[in-house]
C-alpha positions as CSV (number, residue, x, y, z in Angstrom):
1,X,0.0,0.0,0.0
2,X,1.5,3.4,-1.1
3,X,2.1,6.4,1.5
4,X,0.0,9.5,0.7
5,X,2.5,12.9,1.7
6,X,0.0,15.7,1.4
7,X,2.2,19.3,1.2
8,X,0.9,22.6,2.7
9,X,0.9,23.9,-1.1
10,X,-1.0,20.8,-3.0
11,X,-3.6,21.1,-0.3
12,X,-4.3,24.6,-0.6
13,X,-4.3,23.9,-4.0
14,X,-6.6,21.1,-4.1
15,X,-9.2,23.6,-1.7
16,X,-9.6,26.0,-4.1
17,X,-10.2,23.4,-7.3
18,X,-12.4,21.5,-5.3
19,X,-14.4,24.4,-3.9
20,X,-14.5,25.4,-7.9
21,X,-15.5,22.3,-8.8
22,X,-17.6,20.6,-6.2
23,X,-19.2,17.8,-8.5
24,X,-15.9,15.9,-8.9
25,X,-15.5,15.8,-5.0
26,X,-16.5,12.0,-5.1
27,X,-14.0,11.5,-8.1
28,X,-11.4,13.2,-6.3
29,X,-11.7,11.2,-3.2
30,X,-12.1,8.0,-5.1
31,X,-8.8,8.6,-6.9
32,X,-6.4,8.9,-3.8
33,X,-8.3,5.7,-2.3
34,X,-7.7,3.8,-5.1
35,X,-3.7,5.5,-5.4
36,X,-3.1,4.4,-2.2
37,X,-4.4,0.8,-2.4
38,X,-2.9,0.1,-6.4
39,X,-1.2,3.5,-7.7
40,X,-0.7,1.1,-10.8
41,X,-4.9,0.6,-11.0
42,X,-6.0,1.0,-15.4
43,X,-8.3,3.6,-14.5
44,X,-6.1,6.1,-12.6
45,X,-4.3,6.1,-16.0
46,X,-0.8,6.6,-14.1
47,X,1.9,8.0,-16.6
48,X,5.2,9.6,-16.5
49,X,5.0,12.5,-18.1
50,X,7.9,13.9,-20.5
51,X,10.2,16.8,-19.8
52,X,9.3,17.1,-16.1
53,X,11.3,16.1,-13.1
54,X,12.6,12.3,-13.0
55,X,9.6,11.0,-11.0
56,X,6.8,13.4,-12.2
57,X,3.1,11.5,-12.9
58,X,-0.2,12.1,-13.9
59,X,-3.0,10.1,-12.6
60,X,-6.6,11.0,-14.1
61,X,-9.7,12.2,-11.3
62,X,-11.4,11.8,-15.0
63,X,-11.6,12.5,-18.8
64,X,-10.8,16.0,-18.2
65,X,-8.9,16.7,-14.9
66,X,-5.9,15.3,-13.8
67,X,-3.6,15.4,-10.6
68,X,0.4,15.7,-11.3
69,X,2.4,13.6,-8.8
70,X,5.8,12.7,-7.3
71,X,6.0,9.0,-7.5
72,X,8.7,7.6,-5.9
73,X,8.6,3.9,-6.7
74,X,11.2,2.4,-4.2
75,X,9.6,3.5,-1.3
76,X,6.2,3.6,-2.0
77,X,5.9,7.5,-1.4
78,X,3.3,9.6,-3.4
79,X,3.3,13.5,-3.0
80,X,0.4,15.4,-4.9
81,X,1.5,18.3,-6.8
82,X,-0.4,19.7,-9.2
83,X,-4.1,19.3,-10.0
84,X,-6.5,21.1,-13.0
85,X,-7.3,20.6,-16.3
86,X,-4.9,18.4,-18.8
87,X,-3.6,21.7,-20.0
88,X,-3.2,23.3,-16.3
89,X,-1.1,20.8,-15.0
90,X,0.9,19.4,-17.8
């Protein structure tokens, strides 16, 4: 089971989107459930994205928003980032 480091600045983030989009409050909590039980679940959609920092992610809330991530493999560690729109966070 992955470890979940939520960062002063991802959670103030994550406030303000949420409050701006309350609908995908469900989908949002959903996602980390399922990140911290199988990071590696099909539907969170988990890539490395290109020309970011070594272990930068995306994982998809859904079709249109996604959460960027620090994913550090070895230890099991996931720090949230970023979250927005495909074009916000990417």
């Amino acid at each position: 089971m992955a470890e979940i480091i939520y960062t002063k600045p991802y959670l103030k983030k994550s406030e303000k989107f949420l409050k701006k989009h309350p609908k995908i409050v469900r989908q949002y909590t959903k996602t980390f459930k399922l990140l911290e039980i199988n990071p590696y679940h099909p539907s969170l959609r988990l890539h490395k994205l290109e020309n970011k920092q070594p272990e930068t992610y995306s994982v998809s809330i859904n079709i249109t928003y996604r959460i960027t991530i620090d994913f550090i493999i070895e230890d099991d560690k996931i720090i949230p980032i970023s979250i927005g729109t495909h074009k916000e966070v990417y």
